[in-house]
C-alpha positions as CSV (number, residue, x, y, z in Angstrom):
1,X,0.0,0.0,0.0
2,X,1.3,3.7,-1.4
3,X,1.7,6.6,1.9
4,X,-1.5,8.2,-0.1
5,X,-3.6,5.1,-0.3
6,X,-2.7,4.6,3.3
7,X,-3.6,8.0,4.5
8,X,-6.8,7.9,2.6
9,X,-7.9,4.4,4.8
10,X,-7.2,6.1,7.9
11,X,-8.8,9.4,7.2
12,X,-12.0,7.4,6.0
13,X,-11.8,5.2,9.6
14,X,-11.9,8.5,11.2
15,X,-15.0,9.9,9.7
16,X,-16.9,6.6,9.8
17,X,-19.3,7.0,12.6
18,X,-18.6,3.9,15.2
19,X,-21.8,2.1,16.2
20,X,-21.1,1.9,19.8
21,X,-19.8,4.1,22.2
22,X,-18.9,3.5,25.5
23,X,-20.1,6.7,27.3
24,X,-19.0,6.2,31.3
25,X,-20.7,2.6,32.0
26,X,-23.3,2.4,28.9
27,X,-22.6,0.7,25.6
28,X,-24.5,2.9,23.2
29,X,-25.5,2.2,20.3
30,X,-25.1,6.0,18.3
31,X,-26.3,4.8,15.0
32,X,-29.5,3.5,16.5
33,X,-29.9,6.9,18.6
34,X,-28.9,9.5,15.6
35,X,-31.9,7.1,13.2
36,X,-34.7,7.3,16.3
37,X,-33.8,10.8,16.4
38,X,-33.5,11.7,12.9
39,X,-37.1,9.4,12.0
40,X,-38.1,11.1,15.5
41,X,-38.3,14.8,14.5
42,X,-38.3,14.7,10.9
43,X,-41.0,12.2,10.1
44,X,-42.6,12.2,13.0
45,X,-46.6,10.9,13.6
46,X,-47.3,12.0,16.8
47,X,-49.7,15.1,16.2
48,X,-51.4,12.9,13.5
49,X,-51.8,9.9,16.4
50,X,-53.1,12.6,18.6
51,X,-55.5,13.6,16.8
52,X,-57.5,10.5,16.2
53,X,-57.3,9.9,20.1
54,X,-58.5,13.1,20.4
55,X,-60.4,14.8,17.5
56,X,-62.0,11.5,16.7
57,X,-62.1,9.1,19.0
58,X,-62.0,11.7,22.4
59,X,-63.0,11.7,24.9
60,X,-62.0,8.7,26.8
61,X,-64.1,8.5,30.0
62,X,-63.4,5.0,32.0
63,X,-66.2,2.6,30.6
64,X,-67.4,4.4,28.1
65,X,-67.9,3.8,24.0
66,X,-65.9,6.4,22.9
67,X,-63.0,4.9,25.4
68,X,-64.0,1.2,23.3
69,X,-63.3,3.2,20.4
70,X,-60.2,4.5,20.8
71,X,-58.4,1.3,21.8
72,X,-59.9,-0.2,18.8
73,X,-58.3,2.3,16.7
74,X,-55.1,2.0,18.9
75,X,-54.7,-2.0,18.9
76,X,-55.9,-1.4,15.0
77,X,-52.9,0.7,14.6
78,X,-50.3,-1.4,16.6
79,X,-51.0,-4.1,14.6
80,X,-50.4,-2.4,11.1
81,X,-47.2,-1.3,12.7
82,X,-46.1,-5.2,13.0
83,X,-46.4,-5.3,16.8
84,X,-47.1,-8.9,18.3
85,X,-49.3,-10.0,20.9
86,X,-51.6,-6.9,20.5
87,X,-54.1,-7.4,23.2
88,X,-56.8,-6.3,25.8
89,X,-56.0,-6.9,29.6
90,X,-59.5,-7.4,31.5
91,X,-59.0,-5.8,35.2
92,X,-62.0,-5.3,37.9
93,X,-64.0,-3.3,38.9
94,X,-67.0,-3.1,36.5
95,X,-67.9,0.5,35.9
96,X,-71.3,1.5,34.4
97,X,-71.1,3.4,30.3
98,X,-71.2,7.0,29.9
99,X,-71.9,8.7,26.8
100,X,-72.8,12.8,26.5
101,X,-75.7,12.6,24.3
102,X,-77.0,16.3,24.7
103,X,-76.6,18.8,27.2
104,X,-77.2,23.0,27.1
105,X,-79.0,25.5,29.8
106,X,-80.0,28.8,29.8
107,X,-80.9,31.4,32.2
108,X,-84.4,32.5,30.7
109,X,-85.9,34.7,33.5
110,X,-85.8,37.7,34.2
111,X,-83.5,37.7,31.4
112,X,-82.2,35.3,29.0
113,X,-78.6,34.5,28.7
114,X,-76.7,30.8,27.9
115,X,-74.9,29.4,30.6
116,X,-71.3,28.1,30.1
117,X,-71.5,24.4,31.8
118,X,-70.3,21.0,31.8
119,X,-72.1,17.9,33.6
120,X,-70.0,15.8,36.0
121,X,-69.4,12.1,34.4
122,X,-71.9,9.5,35.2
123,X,-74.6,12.0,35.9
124,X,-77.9,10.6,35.4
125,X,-79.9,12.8,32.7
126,X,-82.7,15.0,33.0
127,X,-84.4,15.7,29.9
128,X,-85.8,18.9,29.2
129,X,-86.5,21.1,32.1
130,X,-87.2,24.7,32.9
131,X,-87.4,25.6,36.8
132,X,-86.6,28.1,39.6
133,X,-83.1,28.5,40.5
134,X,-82.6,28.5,44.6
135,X,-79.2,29.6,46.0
136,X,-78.3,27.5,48.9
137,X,-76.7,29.8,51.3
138,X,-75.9,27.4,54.1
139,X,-72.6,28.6,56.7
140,X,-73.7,26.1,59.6
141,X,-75.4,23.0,59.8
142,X,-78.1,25.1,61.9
143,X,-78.8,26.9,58.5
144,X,-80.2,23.7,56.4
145,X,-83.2,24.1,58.4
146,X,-84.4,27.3,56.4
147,X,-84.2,25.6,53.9
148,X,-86.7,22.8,54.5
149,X,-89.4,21.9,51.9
150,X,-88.2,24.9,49.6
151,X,-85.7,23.1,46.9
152,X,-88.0,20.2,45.5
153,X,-88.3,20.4,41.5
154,X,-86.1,23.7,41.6
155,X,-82.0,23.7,40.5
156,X,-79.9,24.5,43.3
157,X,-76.7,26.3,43.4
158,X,-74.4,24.7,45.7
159,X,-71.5,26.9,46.2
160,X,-70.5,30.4,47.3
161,X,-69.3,32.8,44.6
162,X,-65.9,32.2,43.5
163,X,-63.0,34.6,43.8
164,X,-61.9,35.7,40.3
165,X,-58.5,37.5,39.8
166,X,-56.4,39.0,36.9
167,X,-54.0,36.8,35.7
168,X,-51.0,39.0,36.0
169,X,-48.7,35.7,35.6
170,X,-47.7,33.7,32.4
171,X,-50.8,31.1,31.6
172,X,-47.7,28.8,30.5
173,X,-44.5,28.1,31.6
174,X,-41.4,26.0,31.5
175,X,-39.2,24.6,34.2
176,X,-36.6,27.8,35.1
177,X,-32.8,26.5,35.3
178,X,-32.8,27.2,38.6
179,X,-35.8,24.8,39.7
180,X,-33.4,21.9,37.5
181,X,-30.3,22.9,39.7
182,X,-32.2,22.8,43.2
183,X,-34.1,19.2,41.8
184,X,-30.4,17.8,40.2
185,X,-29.3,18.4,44.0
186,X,-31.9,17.3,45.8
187,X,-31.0,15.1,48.3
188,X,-33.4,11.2,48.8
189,X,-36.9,11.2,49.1
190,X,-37.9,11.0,53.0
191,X,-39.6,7.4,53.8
192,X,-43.1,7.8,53.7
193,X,-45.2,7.7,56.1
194,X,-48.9,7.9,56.9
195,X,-49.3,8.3,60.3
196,X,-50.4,12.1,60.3
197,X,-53.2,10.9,58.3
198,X,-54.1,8.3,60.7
199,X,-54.3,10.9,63.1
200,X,-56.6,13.4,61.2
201,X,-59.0,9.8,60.2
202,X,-59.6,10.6,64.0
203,X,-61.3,13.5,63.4
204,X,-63.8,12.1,60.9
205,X,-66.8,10.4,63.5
206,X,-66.6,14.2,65.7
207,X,-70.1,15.6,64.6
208,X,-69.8,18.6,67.2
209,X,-68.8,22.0,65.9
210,X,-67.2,23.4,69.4
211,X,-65.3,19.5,70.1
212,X,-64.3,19.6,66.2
213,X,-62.8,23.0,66.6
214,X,-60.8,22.1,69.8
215,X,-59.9,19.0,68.1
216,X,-58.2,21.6,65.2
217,X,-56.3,23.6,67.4
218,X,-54.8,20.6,69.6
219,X,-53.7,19.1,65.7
220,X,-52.4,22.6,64.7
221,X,-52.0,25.0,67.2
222,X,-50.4,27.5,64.8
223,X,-53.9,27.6,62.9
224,X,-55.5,31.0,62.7
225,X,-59.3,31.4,63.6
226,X,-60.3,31.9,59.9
227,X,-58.7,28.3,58.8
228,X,-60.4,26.5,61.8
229,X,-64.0,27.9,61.2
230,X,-62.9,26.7,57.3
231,X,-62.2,23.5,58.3
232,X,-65.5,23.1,60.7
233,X,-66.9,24.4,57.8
234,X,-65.4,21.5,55.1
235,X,-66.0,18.6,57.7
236,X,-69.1,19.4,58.9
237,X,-71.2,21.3,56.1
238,X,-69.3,20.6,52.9
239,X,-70.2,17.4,52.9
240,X,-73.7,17.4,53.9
241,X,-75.1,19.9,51.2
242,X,-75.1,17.4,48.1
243,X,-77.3,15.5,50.6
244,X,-79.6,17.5,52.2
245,X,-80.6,18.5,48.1
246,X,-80.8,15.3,47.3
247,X,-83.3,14.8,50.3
248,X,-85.6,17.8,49.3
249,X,-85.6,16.4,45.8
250,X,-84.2,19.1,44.1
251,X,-84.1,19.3,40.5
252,X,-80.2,19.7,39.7
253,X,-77.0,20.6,41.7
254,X,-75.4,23.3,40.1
255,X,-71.8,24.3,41.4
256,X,-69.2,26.9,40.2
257,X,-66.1,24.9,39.0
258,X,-62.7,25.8,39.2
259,X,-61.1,27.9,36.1
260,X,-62.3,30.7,34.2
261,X,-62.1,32.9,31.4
262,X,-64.9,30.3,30.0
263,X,-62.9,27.3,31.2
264,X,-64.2,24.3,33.6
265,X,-62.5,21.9,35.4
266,X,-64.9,19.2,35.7
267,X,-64.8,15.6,36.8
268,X,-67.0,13.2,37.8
269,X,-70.2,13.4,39.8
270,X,-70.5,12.6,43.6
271,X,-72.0,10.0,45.5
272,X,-73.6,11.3,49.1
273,X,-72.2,9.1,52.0
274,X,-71.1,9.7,55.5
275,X,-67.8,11.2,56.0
276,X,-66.2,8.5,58.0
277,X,-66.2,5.5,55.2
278,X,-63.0,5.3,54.6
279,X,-61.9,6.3,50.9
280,X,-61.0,2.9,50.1
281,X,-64.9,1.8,50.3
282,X,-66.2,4.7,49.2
283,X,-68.7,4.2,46.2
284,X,-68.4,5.7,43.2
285,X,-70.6,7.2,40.4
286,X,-69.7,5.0,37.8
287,X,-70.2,1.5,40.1
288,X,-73.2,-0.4,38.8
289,X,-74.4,-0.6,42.6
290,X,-74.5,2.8,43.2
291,X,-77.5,4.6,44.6
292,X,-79.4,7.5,42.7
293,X,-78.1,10.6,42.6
294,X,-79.6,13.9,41.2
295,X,-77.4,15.8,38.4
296,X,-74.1,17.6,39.0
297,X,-73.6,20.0,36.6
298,X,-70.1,22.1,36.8
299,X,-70.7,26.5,35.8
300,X,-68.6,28.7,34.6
301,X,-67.0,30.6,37.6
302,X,-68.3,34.1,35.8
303,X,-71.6,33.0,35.0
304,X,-72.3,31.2,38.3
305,X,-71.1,34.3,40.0
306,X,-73.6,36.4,38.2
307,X,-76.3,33.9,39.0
308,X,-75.7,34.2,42.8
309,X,-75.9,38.1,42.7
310,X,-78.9,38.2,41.1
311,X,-80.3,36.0,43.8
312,X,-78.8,38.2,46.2
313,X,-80.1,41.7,44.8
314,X,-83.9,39.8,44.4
315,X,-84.6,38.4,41.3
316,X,-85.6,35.3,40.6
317,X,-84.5,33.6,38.4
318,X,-85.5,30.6,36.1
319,X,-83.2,27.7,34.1
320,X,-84.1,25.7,31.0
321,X,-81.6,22.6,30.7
322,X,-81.8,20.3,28.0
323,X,-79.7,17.3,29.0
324,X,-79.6,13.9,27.8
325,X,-77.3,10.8,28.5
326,X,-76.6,7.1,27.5
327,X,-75.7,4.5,29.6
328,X,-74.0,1.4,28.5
329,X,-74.2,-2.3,30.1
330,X,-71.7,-2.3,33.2
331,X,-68.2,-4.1,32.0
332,X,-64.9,-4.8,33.7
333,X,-62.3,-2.0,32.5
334,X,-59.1,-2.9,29.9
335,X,-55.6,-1.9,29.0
336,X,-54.5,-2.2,25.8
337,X,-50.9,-4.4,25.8
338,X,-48.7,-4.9,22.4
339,X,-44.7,-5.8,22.0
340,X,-42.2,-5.3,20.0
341,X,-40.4,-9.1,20.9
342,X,-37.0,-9.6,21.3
343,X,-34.0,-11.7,20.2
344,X,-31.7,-13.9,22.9
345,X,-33.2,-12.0,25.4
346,X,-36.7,-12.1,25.0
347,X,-38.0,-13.1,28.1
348,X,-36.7,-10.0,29.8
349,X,-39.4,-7.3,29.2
350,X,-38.8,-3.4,29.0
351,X,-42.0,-1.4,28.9
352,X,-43.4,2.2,28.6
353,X,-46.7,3.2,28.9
354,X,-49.2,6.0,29.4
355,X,-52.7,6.0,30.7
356,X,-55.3,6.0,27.7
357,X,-58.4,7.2,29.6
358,X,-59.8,10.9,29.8
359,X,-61.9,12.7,31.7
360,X,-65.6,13.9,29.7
361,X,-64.9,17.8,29.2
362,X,-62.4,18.4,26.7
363,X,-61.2,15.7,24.7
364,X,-58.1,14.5,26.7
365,X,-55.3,15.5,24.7
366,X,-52.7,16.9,27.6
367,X,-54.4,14.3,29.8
368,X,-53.2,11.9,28.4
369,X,-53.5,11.4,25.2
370,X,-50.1,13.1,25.0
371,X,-48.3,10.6,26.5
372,X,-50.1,7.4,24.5
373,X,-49.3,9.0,21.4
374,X,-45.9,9.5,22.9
375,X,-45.7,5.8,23.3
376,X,-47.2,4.7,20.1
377,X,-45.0,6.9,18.6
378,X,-42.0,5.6,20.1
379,X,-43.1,2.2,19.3
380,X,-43.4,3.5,15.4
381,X,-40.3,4.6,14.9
382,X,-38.2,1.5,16.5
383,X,-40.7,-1.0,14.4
384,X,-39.7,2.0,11.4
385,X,-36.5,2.0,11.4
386,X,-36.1,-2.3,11.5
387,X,-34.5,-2.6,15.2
388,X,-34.1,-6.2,16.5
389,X,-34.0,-5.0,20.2
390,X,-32.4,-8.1,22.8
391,X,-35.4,-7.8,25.4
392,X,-39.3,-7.4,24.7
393,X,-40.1,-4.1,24.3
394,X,-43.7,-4.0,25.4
395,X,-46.4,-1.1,25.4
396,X,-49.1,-0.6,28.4
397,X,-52.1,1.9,27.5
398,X,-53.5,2.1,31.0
399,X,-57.5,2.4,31.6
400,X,-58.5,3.2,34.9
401,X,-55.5,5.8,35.7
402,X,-57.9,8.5,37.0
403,X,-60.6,6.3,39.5
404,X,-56.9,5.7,41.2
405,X,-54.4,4.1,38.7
406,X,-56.8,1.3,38.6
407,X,-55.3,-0.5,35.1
408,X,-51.4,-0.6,35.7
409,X,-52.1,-1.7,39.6
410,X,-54.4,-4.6,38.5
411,X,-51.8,-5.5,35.4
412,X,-48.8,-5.5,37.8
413,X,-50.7,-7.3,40.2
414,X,-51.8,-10.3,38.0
415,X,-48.4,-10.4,35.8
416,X,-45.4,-9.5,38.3
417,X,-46.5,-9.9,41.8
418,X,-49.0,-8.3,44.6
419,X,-48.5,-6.9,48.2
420,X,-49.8,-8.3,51.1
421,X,-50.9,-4.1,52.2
422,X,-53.8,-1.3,52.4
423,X,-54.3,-1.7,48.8
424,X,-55.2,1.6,49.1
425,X,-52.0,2.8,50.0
426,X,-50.3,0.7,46.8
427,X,-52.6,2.2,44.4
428,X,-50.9,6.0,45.6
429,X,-47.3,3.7,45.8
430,X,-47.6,4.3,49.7
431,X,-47.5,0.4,51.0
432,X,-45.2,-0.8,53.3
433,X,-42.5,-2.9,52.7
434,X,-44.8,-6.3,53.3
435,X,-44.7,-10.2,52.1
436,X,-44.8,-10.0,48.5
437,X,-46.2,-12.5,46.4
438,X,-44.4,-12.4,42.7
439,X,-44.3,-14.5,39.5
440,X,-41.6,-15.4,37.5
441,X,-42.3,-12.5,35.2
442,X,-40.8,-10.4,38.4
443,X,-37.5,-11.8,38.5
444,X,-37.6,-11.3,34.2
445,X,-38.1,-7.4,34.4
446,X,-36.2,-4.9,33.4
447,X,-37.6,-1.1,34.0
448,X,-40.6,0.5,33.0
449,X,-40.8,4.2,31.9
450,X,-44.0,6.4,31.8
451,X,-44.7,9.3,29.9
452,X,-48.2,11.6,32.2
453,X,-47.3,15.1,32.5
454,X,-49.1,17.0,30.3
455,X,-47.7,18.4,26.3
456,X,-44.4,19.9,27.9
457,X,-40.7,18.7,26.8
458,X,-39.0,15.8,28.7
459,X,-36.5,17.8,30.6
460,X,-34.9,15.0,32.7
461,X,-36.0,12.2,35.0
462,X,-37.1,11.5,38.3
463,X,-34.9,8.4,39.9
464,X,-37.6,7.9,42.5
465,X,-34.6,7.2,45.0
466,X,-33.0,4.9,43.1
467,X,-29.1,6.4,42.6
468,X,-28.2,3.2,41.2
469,X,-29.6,4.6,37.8
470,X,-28.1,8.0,37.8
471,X,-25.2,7.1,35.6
472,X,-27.5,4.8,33.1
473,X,-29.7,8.6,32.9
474,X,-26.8,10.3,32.6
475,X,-24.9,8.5,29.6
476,X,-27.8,8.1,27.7
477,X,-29.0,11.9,28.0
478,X,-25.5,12.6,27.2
479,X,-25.4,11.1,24.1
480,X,-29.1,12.2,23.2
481,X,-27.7,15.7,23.1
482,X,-30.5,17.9,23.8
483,X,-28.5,20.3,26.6
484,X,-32.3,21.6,28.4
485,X,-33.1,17.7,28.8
486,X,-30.2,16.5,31.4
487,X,-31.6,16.5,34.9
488,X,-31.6,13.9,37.1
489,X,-33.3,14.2,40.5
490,X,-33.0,11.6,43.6
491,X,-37.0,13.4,43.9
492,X,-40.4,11.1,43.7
493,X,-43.3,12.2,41.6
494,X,-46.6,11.3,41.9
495,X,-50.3,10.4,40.4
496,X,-48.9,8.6,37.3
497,X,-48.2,4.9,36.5
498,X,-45.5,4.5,37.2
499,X,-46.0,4.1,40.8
500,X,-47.8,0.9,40.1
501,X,-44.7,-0.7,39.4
502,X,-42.5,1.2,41.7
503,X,-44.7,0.2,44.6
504,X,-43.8,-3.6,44.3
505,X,-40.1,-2.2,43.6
506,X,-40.0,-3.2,40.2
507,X,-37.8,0.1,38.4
508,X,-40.3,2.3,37.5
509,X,-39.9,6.5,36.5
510,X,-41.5,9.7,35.2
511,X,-39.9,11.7,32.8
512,X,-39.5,15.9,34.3
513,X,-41.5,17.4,31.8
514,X,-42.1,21.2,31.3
515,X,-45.6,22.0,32.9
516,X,-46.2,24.8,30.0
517,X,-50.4,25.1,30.6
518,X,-50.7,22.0,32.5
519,X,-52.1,22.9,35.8
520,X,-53.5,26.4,34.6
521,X,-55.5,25.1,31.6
522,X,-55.6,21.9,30.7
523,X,-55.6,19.3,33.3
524,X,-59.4,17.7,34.0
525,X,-60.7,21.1,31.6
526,X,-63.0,21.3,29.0
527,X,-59.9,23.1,27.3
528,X,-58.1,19.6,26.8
529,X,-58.2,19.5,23.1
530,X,-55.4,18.9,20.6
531,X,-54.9,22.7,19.7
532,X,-53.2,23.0,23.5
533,X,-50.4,20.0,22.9
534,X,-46.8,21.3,21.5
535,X,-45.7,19.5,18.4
536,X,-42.4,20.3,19.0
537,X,-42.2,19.3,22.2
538,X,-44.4,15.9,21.7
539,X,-41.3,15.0,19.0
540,X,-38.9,15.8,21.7
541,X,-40.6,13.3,24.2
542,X,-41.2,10.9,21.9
543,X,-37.8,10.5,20.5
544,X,-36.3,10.3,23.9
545,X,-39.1,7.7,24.8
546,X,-37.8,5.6,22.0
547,X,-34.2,5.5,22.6
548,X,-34.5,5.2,26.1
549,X,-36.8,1.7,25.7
550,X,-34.0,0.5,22.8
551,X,-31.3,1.2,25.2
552,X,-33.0,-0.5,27.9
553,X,-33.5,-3.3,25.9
554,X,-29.7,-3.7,24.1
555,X,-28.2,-3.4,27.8
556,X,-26.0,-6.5,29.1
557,X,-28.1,-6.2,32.1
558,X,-31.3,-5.9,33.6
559,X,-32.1,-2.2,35.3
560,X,-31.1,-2.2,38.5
561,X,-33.1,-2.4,41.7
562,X,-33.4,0.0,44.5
563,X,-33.7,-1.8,48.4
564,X,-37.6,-1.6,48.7
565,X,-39.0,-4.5,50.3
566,X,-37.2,-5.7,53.0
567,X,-40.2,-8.7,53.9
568,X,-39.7,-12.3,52.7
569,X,-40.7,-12.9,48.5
570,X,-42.4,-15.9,48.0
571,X,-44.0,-16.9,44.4
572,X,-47.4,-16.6,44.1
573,X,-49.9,-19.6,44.3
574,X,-46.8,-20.5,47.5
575,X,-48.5,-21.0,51.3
């Protein structure tokens, strides 16, 4: 070989890209992460995904058609994409079907004027109906008595006025560098611990204002006299309005929800039942045993303002509601499971998932269909671009997530092992290290990674105490190369999936992600539609989602563990 022919072979070794790099402790495959990013953010899917879960198949509500639908159209999908073992995952309870069929109301007298409004889920309908509107002014349980025999066949407005302000502040934001800094240096999560609520359950069978207060001040002696008269007030009247209506056989309960500006946060409709049931009984709307309730509809705060000061100033005023629901057949709930499966190591498993179900106002799209079509995008582009990954890669669309993470709890429970605790306390990934029960999927499982925070940018991840994992985070962010997505926090997170696994200390984590109109407009609001989710940032996430399940699953080893449970394992089926 000729000095020029030899310096020509070396220069071309340089400039060919290697396909691994070792970065700290990670073998990383860089080809793979520059083609997930590349198909990622050039070709991605995601806003077109979104938009059938949304636009077309939204919203989700638990039980309902339109929640059938949409994992129809999912599994549909998953399986055109070459996915394998694409499946429903039956879990209890059974929930009764709620569809929206037709809803609108009006102030007509003295003046007519439409009412912006949203009915709670699982309301029962009413028809068409045209009535007196009755504000009940209630401060004291002494005060129900005035209104005896008055609210039968009228609609009722539950709540005081609520207190409007300017919104002086940014409507969306994203994490400030110096919120990253303080979470990057955060120090473990404390143990948990529950016994201050143990203590305030004591509080819950004292139906005497004067004994209630002192029990207040002896709990908190720093509280001032305006929060204990607020909390006599919650314990001890709250509750007992939605009753007391329901007793006089009022027409409607109309309440003004939180958000303005036209906006509603609404939820689900309430049962009435005494204060001391423990929340883990408590029955719900949507349980096919439930009792009859009257309507909950949720108002505008401007418009149920206005209603309540007309009342005030003397006029009387009338409502005509049009509102119409179906109910479907009560049915156990489902997740919808598919995989990717893998080569020598196949019976290992990787997952991600997202919950799939919604609540009935908007259409679900930062809540979370965001973070499904985050996951089905990720799955997309690895099935795309022809990766063979070592280990399963498998995808969890969880139902259920908001009666209480309902669908990942029962999955984990069934496939990788249950606790012998509160079940209560798991479903919030609160239970005590106790005798756990697992299968031989357990000891198979790698590390499952969940995507529930809304539109915003993945901006790091929380370890949920597990330091073991900081430097697997940190190479693989490092090579990702997106410099405002690095931060790593010792720091738990809650109300997401995640926690299901976590709880029987299977590896488990949420990614940081900016909040950008999250809690301010989107979150449980008829404003959760697909014009409020960032395409940018939904690339972002979803690229990140995929390389982080392909690394996972190309790894030499399984993710590792944090000490959890310290109690004895046994299988399951064992004595």
């Amino acid at each position: 070989m000729t000095r020029p022919t030899l310096f020509f072979a070396v220069l071309a070794f340089v400039l060919t890209p290697c396909s691994f790099t070792q970065m700290g402790g990670e073998k990383i495959d860089t080809a793979a992460v520059s083609k997930i990013k590349d198909e990622g953010m050039n070709r991605s899917q995601v806003m077109d995904i979104l938009s059938y879960l949304t636009d077309v198949h939204g919203p989700r509500l638990s039980w309902s058609p339109y929640y059938k639908h949409a994992a129809a159209w999912a599994s549909g999908k998953l399986k055109e994409w070459g996915l394998q073992n694409v499946h429903y995952d039956n879990w209890a309870p059974v929930g009764k079907g709620w569809t929206l069929k037709e809803f609108s109301a009006h102030v007509v007298e003295p003046k007519t004027f439409p009412l912006i409004a949203y009915p709670r889920a699982w309301s029962p309908g009413l028809g068409s109906k045209k009535a007196e509107v009755v504000y009940l002014d209630v401060k004291t349980v002494a005060d129900f008595e005035k209104y005896k025999g008055k609210l039968r066949g009228k609609f009722v407005l539950m709540n005081e006025p609520l207190d409007i302000r300017a919104h002086f502040d940014a409507e969306a934001n994203r994490i400030e560098d110096s919120l990253l800094i303080k979470m990057a240096n955060a120090g473990p999560p404390p143990p948990s611990t529950r016994r201050g609520g143990r203590r305030f359950v004591q509080f819950m069978d004292i139906q005497d204002p004067d004994s209630l207060r002192m029990a207040f001040r002896q709990f908190a002696p720093n509280m001032t006299h305006e929060q204990v008269e607020r909390m006599v007030y919650q314990r001890l009247v709250e509750p007992k309005k939605l009753e007391f209506v329901q007793q006089e056989r009022a027409l409607a309960a109309l309440a003004g929800a939180r958000g303005d500006g036209g906006n509603i946060f609404v939820q689900q409709a309430t049962v009435p039942q005494p204060q001391n049931v423990p929340f883990n009984q408590r029955i719900n709307a949507y349980d096919p045993k439930a009792p009859e309730i009257i309507p909950q509809i949720a108002v505008a705060a401007e418009h149920y303002n206005r209603m309540v000061r007309m009342i005030e100033r003397g006029q009387k005023l009338r409502i005509e509601m049009n509102f119409e629901v179906e109910w479907t057949k009560a049915d156990s709930g489902f997740n919808v499971i598919a995989e990717i499966p893998g080569t020598d190591l196949k019976d290992e498993v990787v997952m991600i998932g997202a919950h799939f179900d919604s609540w009935q106002g908007g259409t679900g799209a930062t809540d979370n269909a965001t973070g499904s079509a985050v996951c089905m995008e990720a799955i997309r582009i690895i099935k795309t671009l022809g990766f063979q990954p070592r280990r399963t890669i498998r995808i969890g669309l969880w139902g259920g997530e908001e009666q209480g993470l309902i669908g990942s709890r029962e999955y984990v429970s069934e496939v990788f092992a249950r606790l012998d605790s509160d079940q209560a306390a798991q479903r919030f990934g609160l239970a005590e290290p106790g005798d756990l029960k697992t299968t031989p999927a357990y000891d198979k499982f790698s590390v499952y990674f969940n995507n529930d925070n809304g539109t915003g940018k993945v901006r790091g991840v929380h370890l949920q105490g597990n330091e073991a994992t900081r430097p697997i985070f940190r190479d693989w962010l490092s090579q990702y190369g997106d410099p405002t997505a690095q931060t790593l926090t010792l720091q738990n997170t809650g109300g997401t999936d995640h926690l299901s696994f976590d709880a029987i200390g299977l590896p488990g984590f949420q990614y940081i992600q900016d909040p950008v109109e999250y809690d301010t407009r989107t979150h449980h609001s008829t404003m959760d539609v697909w014009d409020r989710a960032q395409v940018e940032d939904l690339k972002q996430a979803a690229s990140i989602m995929a390389v982080f399940s392909y690394n996972a699953a190309m790894r030499d080893e399984k993710f590792p563990r944090k000490p959890r449970l310290s109690a004895p394992q046994r299988p399951v089926g064992s004595n």
